[in-house]
Structures are given as structure tokens and as C-alpha cells.
C-alpha positions in Angstrom: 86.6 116.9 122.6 87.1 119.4 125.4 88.8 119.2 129.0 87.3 118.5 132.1 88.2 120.3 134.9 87.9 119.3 139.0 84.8 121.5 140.3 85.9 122.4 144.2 83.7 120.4 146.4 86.8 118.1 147.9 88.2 114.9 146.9 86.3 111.8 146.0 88.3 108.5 144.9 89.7 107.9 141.3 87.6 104.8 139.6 90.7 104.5 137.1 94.4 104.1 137.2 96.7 107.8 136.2 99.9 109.2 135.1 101.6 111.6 136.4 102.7 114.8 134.1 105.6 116.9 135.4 103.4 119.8 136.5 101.4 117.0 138.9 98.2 116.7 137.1 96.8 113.9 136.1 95.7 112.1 132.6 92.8 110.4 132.4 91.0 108.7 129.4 87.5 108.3 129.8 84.3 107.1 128.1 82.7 110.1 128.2 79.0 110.2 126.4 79.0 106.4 125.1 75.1 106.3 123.1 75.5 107.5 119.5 78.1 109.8 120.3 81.5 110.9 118.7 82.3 112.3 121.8 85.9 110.9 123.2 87.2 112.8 126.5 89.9 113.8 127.8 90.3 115.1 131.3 93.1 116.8 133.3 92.6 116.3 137.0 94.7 117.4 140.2 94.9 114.9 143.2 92.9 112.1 141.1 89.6 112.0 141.9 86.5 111.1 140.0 86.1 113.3 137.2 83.0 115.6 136.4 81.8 117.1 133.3 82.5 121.2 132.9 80.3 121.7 129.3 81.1 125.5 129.8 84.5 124.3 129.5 84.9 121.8 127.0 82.9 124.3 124.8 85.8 126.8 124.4 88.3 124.9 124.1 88.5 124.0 120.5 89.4 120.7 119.2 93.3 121.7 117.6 94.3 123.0 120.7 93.4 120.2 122.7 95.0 117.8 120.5 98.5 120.2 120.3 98.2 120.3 124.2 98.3 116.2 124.6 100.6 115.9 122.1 102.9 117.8 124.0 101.8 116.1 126.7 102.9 112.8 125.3 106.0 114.2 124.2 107.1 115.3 127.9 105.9 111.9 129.1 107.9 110.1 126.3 110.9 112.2 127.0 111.5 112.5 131.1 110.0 108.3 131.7 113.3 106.5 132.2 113.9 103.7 130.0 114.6 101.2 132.6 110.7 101.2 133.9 109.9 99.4 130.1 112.2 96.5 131.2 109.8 93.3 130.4 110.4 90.9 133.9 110.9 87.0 132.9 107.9 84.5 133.3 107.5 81.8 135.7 109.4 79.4 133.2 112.0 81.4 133.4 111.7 83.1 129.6 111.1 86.5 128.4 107.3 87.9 127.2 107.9 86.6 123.8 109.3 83.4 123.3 111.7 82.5 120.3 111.1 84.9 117.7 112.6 86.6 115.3 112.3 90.7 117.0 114.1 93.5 118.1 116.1 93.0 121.3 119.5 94.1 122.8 120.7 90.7 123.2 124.9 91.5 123.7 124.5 94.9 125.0 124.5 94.1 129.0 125.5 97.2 130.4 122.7 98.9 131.1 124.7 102.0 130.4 125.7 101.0 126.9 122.0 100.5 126.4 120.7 103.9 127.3 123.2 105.3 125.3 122.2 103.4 122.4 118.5 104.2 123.0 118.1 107.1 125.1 114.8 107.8 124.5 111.5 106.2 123.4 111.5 108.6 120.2 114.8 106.9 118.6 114.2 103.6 120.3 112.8 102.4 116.9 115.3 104.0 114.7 117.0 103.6 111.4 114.8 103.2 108.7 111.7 101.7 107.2 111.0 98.1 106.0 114.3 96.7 105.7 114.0 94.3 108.9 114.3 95.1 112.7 116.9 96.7 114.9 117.9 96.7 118.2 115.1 98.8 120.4 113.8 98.5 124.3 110.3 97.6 125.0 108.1 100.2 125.5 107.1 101.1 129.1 103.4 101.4 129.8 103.6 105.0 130.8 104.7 105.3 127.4 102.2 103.0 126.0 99.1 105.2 127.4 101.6 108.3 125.9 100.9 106.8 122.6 97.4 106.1 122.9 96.9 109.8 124.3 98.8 111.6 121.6 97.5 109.9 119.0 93.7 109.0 119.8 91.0 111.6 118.2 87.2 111.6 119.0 85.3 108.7 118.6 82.0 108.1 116.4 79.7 105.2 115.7 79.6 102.3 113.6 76.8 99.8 114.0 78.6 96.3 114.6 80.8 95.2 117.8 83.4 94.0 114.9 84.5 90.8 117.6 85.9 88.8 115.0 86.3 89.9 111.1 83.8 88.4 108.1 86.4 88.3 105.9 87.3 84.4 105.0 89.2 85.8 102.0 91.8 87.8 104.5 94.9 85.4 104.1 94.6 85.5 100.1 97.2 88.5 100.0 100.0 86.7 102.5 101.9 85.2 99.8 101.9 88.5 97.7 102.8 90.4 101.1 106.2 88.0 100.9 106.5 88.1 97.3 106.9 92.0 97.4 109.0 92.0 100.5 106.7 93.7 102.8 108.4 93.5 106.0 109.3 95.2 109.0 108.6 98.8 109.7 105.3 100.3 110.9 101.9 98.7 110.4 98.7 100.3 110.5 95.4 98.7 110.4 91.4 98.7 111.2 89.5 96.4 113.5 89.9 93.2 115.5 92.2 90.2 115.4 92.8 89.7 112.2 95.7 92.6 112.1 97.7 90.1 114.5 97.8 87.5 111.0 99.3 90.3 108.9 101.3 91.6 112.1 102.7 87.8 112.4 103.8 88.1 108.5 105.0 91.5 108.1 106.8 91.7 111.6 106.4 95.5 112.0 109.0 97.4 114.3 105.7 98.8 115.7 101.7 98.5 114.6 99.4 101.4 115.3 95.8 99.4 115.1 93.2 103.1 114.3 89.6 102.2 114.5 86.4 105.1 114.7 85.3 102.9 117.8 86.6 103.4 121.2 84.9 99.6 121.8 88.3 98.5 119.4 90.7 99.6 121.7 89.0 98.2 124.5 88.9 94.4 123.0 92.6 94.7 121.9 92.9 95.4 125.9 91.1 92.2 126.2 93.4 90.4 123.8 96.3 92.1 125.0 95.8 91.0 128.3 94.6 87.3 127.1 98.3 87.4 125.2 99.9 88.3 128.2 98.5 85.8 130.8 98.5 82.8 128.0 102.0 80.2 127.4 101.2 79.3 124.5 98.1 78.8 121.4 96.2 76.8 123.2 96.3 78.5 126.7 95.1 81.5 124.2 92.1 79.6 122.8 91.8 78.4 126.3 91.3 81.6 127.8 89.2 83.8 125.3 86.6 81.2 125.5 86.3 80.4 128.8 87.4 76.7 128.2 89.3 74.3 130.8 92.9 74.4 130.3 94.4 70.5 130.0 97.2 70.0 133.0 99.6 68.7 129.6 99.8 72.4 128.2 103.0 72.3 127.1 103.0 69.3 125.4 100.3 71.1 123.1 102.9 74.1 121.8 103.9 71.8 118.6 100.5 70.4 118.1 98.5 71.4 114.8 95.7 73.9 115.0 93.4 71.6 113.6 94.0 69.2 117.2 93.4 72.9 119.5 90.6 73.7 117.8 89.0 70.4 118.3 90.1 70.2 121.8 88.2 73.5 122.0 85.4 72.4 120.5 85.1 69.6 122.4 84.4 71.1 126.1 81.7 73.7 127.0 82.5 76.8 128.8 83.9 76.6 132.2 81.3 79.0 133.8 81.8 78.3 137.6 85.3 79.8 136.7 84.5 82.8 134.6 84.2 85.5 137.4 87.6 84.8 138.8 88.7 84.5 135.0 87.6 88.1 134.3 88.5 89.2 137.6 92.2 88.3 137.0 92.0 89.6 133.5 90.8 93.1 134.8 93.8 93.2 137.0 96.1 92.2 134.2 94.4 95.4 131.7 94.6 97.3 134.6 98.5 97.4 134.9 98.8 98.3 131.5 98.0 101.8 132.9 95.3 102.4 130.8 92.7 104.8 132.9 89.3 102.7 132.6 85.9 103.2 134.2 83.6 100.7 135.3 81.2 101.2 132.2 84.7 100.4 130.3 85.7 96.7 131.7 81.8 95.9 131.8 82.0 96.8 127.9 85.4 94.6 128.0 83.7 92.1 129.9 79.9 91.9 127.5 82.4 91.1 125.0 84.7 88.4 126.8 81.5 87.1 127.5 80.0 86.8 123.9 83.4 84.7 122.7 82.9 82.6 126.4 79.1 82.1 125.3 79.6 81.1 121.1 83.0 79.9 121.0 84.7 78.9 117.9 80.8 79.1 116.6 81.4 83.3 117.1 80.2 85.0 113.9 80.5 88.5 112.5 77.7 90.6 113.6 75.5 94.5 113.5 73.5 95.2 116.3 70.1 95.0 115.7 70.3 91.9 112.6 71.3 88.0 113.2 74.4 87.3 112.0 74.8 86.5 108.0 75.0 82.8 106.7 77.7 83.5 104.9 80.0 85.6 107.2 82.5 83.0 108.5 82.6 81.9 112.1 85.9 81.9 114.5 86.7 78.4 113.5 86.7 79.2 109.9 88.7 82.2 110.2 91.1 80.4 111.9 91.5 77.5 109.6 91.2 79.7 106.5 94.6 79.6 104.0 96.4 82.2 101.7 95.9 80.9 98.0 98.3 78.2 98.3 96.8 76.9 100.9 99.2 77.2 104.0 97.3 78.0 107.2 99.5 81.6 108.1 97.0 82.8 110.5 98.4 84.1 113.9 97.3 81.0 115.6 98.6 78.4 113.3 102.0 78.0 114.1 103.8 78.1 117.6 106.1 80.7 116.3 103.6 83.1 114.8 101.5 83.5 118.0 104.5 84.2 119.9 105.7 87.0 117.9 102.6 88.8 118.6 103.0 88.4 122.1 106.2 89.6 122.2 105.4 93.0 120.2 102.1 93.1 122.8 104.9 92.5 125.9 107.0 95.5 124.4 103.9 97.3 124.2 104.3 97.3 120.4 101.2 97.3 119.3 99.2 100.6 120.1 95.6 100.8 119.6 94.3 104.1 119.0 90.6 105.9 118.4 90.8 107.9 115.5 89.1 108.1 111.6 91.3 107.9 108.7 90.0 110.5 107.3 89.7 113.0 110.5 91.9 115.5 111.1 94.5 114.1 114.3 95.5 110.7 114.0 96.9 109.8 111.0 98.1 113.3 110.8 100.3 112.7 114.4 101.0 109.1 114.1 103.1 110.7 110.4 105.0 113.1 112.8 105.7 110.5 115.4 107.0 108.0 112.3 109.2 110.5 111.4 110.4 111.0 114.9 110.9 107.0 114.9 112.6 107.7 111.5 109.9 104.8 110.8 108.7 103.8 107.8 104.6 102.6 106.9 105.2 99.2 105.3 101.9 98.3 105.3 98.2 99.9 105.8 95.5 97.5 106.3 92.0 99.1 105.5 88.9 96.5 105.2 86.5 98.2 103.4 86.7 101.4 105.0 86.7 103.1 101.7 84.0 102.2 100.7 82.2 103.9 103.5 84.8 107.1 103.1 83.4 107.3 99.1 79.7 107.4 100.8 80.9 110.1 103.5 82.4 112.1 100.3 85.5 111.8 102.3 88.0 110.2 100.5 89.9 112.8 99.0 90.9 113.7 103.0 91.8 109.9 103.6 94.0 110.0 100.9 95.9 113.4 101.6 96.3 111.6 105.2 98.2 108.8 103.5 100.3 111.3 101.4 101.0 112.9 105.0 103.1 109.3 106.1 106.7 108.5 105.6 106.1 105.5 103.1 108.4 102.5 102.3 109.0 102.0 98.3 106.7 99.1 98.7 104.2 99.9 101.4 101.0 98.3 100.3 97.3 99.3 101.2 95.6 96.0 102.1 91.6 95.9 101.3 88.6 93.9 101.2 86.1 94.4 98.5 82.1 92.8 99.4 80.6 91.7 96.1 78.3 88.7 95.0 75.4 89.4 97.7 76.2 93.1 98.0 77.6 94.2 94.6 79.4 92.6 91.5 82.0 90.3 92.1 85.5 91.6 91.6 87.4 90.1 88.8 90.1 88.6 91.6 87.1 87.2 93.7 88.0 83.7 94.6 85.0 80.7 94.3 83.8 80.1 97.6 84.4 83.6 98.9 81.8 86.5 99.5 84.4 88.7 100.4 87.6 89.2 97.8 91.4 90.7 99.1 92.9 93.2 97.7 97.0 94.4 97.2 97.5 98.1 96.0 100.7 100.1 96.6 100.6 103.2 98.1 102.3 104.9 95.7 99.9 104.0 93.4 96.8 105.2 94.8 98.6 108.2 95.4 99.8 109.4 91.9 96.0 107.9 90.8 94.7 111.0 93.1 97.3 113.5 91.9 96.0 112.9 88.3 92.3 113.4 89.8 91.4 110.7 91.3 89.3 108.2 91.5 85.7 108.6 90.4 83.8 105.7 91.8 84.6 102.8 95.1 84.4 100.4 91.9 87.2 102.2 90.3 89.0 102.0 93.2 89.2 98.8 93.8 89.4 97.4 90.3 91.7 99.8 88.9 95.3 99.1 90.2 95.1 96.1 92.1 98.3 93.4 92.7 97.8 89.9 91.3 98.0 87.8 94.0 98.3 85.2 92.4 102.2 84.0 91.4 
């Protein structure tokens, strides 16, 4: 990670949007070397042009004292950014970003004075504890939004799938455990696509951080971001992220079962004469989140908007380079899947559950960052800025990362990262174990599933590692799990 600094032959135009610092240079996040590379730039730029690479440079500076100087960075940007510019304006119905849901808002504090000295800064704006249920708190502005992703981001490295959709059908298994326990508000943290917005809809986390090695992660939750933001309701959603017409009775389909939108779905081909002006108005929407972008980026965003437009509900789990497994489910399956008493509590199957996550993506609530769970920076600052929240981790959802940490012989640094967070007395590590075609089954593996979920507490794994830890990814995962099972 190094910076970039303007070389001195005049300005050119700025390919990416910019925020302004109080000495007037500029923040921009760019791809930077995208091939096999863990490379994630940074560049500080006067009078916003396009950015060129100074190696000389970026090999001096060494990588803690970049990361300390955009942390301060982030923290003057969080501090002097009025409040008032994070002020979410009402739809064309008339309603809030959000809907009816059950999230922070200042509803009976009208004077705008009361309210900024209730909340006067983004650093208390999510105040007063851990897992006990929301407070009162403004959305976030965008400015702050890119803050977040600029403080907390570290440099990216490479993992051979595009991770569109998950290929876990087992990853509902552990909702009714998740209720049972009481897992509920504070902050989330989890790896990977969509499926974090199913345990996000659940838990109902003052604020979710979602950390994944690929930079491509944070630009698809851009995608879905913006797809949440132009879409009323479920369907609109489906509607959208596959490229499919939108019937003139949309909201008349709100109450509907998912089982009815996803044959509606399945029903009508892509809508390719309208895909360019689709994407075009998407771009626009991603754009004004303030996010800095380049043209490789939304062509990136755009390959995969494509992929879901091209599959549809038919989109499976896949590496680059291999056909997608047999087994891993599609989209549709996802979707439909059930926690083991066989409710549908995906994101997308009630009314109420998609619009919660729209209204944490509205207050810019949910934050996706580039950084390793076991590196050095991101789990490291997003503790520091918990505590600064006075936040709480409820919940930390993992995949099977571990099991490629174990392999890396990095682990042990994983673990004194989660020792590093301000923990609730029930935050839970949620995990996916792959046995049956790739190793033995787990004893909790449920008939029908390749993959098997997993509950641990935190605390658990924790005094497990102060007493030497664990010896094996087996013993990890068999060890101290939760029965899901009531």
C-alpha cells in the first residue's frame, strides 16, 4: 500500500468522484494493480485529476504509517462533516428509505437542534451499548460512508471465485439458535455476498461492517446497494438484479409469497433491449454514494450485473477456471431454503425483512470494507472505532474462512484479532463446515446438505486459544459448537 502523488505536467480530468479533506487534497480509492495482486491503493491528489503511479514513492512509505495517516484522515472527515448532509430525502411515495421497520430513528426529536445535540457527531451517533436493541441515531452521510470504508479497508489479495451468490444451502440452519440466544442488535461483521443481508435481517445490527480479502466484494455490495436503493419493494429487487420486466401492479406484489416472485421471475427472460439504460442508471445511483470508482471498477460491477441478468434464479456458486458444482445450490434455492423448522427467514421472504436491509443500506449502515481477518488493519481499527461507537460485536459471520486461515498457519493472528473487539456476552461466530464430498461429515450435518452451519460463542473460542488452542480445522469446528437444534 503506498501513496500516489500528482507528477507536475498540468491537470487532466478526474475519472472518479472525491472528498474533500480540510487541507484541500483529495481521497481517492482506486483499483490499482487488479491481476493476482494484493495491491489496494490509496492516492492523495491536489485539484483532482487522474492519478498516476509514483513506485519510488509508494516504496518508502511503509504500510502502518499509511494506514495511521487515513485513519486520521477518516477521523477529521467524521468529525468536521455536518450531520445535516446524512439527512435520507423521502421517495416518490412520499415514505422514508426504509419502509416500516423496526430501526433506529429520531422519530419525536423535531428540532433539528435537539437532534445535534443528541448526536453531535458520527462517532456517538451509535451510542450506548452492545446487543441490547437499537437507539436513536442519524443516518450516516456518504462522506462518512466512504470515511468508513477508507479508515478501515487494508490491501487486497486474491481468492479464486467471484463469490456472486453463496454455496451454502445449509446458511439459515442457525436462525432459530441466533433467536434462541438473543443475538440481536449491535454490530455485525461478516464475509462475502448476499447472504450477510439474511443474518443482518435477523440480528438487526445498529451497524454491519461486511470484511472480505476481495476488493470485487465491495464492489457487488455497491451493485446491491444501489439495486436496494432504486427497488420499492422484493419484487422490484428480483426485478432489477436480473434484468427482468417489472409488472405495472408492483405494489400489489409487496404481501405476495416468495414462492409467487420467484415464479414470476422465472417466468420471463431477460429484458436485454433495456439493460444499457438499466446499468446506466445504476452507475449513476453507485456513483452518488461517493465512492471514487474507475472505469475498470463499474465494468467489474457491470461483468457481474451481467452474469445474474444472463443465469437468473439458475445463478450457481462458481471458481474461475471450473464449471460450477452439481451440488452447490442455485439463487432460487438459496432463496427458498429454511432454518431447521422450516420457516423461509431469508432477506427476501418477507416484506418486512427486505425493507430493514434497505433501510440500514439508506442510512449507509452497512459498510463494506477490503481487509483479511487475520491482517494487521481492519479488524484491528474497526475494534477502535466500536469502542468509539461504544458498540458492541453481536455477531461475526465467517464461512469457512478458517479453514483456509489453518492452511495459511494464520489462525492464531485471526483469533488475537477477535480478542481485539469489544464483544457482547453472547456474540456468536457463525461458520460453515464443507464435509461429505470434501471431508467427513460433521456430526450436526443435516441430510440433504453438503455444507453443515455452525454456532460457537466467542468467548469460547477465545478461552479455547488461551489454554493453547486448537490443534486441527476438525477440532475447531467440532469441538464447542451450539446445538441448533431446540
Amino acid at each position: 500500500m503506498g501513496l500516489r502523488q500528482q507528477d507536475s505536467q498540468g491537470p487532466r480530468t478526474c475519472a472518479g468522484n472525491c472528498v474533500q479533506h480540510e487541507y484541500g487534497a483529495r481521497l481517492r480509492i482506486s483499483a490499482g494493480s487488479r491481476s493476482f495482486s494484493p495491491k489496494y491503493h490509496w492516492a492523495m491528489i491536489s485539484n483532482c485529476p487522474r492519478v498516476t503511479e509514483d513506485q519510488s514513492s509508494a516504496r518508502r512509505m511503509s504500510q502502518r504509517t499509511v494506514q495511521r495517516a487515513l485513519s486520521l484522515l477518516a477521523l477529521f472527515i467524521l468529525f468536521l462533516t455536518p450531520l445535516s448532509c446524512g439527512v435520507q430525502a423521502p421517495d416518490e411515495s412520499g415514505a422514508h428509505f426504509g419502509g416500516a421497520r423496526s430501526l433506529p430513528s429520531l422519530a419525536g426529536v423535531d428540532d433539528p437542534t435537539a437532534r445535534s445535540s443528541i448526536l453531535p457527531s458520527p462517532l456517538t451517533s451509535l451510542s450506548h451499548g452492545g446487543g441490547d436493541g437499537p437507539t436513536a441515531a442519524p443516518p450516516t452521510s456518504d462522506t462518512l460512508f466512504l470515511a468508513w470504508i477508507a479508515r478501515l479497508s487494508e490491501p487486497e489479495g486474491f481468492f479464486d471465485t467471484d463469490n456472486l451468490i453463496s454455496n451454502e444451502s445449509s446458511y439459515l440452519h442457525v436462525v432459530g439458535a441466533l433467536q434462541r440466544l438473543g443475538v440481536r442488535g449491535g454490530a455485525y461483521l461478516g464475509v462475502g455476498p448476499d447472504q450477510n443481508y439474511s443474518y443482518i435481517a435477523q440480528i438487526q445490527p445498529r451497524i454491519a461492517f461486511i470484511v472480505d480479502i476481495r476488493r470485487d466484494n465491495l464492489l457487488q455490495h455497491l451493485l446491491f446497494k444501489a439495486l436496494f436503493a432504486e427497488a420499492t419493494n422484493r419484487l422490484h429487487y428480483l426485478a432489477l438484479l436480473t434484468g427482468r420486466p417489472t409488472p405495472t401492479d408492483l405494489p400489489n406484489w409487496s404481501r405476495r409469497p416468495l414462492e409467487e416472485l420467484l415464479e414470476l421471475v422465472d417466468s420471463q427472460g431477460p429484458s436485454w433491449s433495456g439493460v444499457d439504460s438499466l446499468m446506466a442508471s445504476l452507475s449513476e445511483r453507485i456513483r452518488s454514494f461517493g465512492v471514487p470508482l474507475s472505469e475498470d471498477d463499474f465494468r467489474t460491477i457491470h461483468r457481474f450485473h451481467r452474469t445474474f441478468i444472463r443465469e437468473g434464479l439458475d445463478l450457481r456458486f462458481t471458481s474461475h477456471g471450473r464449471p460450477p458444482r452439481f451440488f452447490y445450490p442455485t439463487l432460487r434455492q438459496l432463496l427458498l431454503e429454511t432454518d431447521l423448522e422450516g420457516r423461509r427467514v431469508s432477506y427476501l421472504a418477507t416484506e418486512e425483512a427486505f425493507q430493514s436491509v434497505k433501510g440500514l443500506h439508506a442510512e449507509n449502515r452497512i459498510v463494506p470494507v477490503v481487509g483479511d481477518l487475520a491482517g494487521t488493519h481492519t479488524l484491528a481499527e474497526i475494534g477502535r472505532a466500536l469502542r468509539e461507537l461504544d458498540v458492541e460485536v453481536s455477531a461475526i459471520y465467517t464461512s469457512n474462512v478458517e479453514f483456509y486461515l489453518f492452511g495459511a498457519g494464520s489462525f492464531g493472528r485471526f483469533a488475537e484479532n477477535l480478542a481485539g473487539l469489544p464483544l457482547s456476552r453472547n456474540g456468536v461466530i457463525i461458520r460453515s463446515y464443507f464435509g461429505r464430498g470434501f471431508r467427513a461429515p460433521h456430526p450436526q450435518a443435516e441430510p440433504g446438505h453438503v455444507s453443515t452451519q455452525l454456532l460457537q460463542t466467542v468467548a469460547s473460542l477465545l478461552s479455547a486459544q488461551a489454554q493453547g488452542g486448537y490443534r486441527s480445522y476438525r477440532e475447531l469446528v467440532t469441538a464447542q459448537p451450539i446445538e441448533l437444534r431446540d
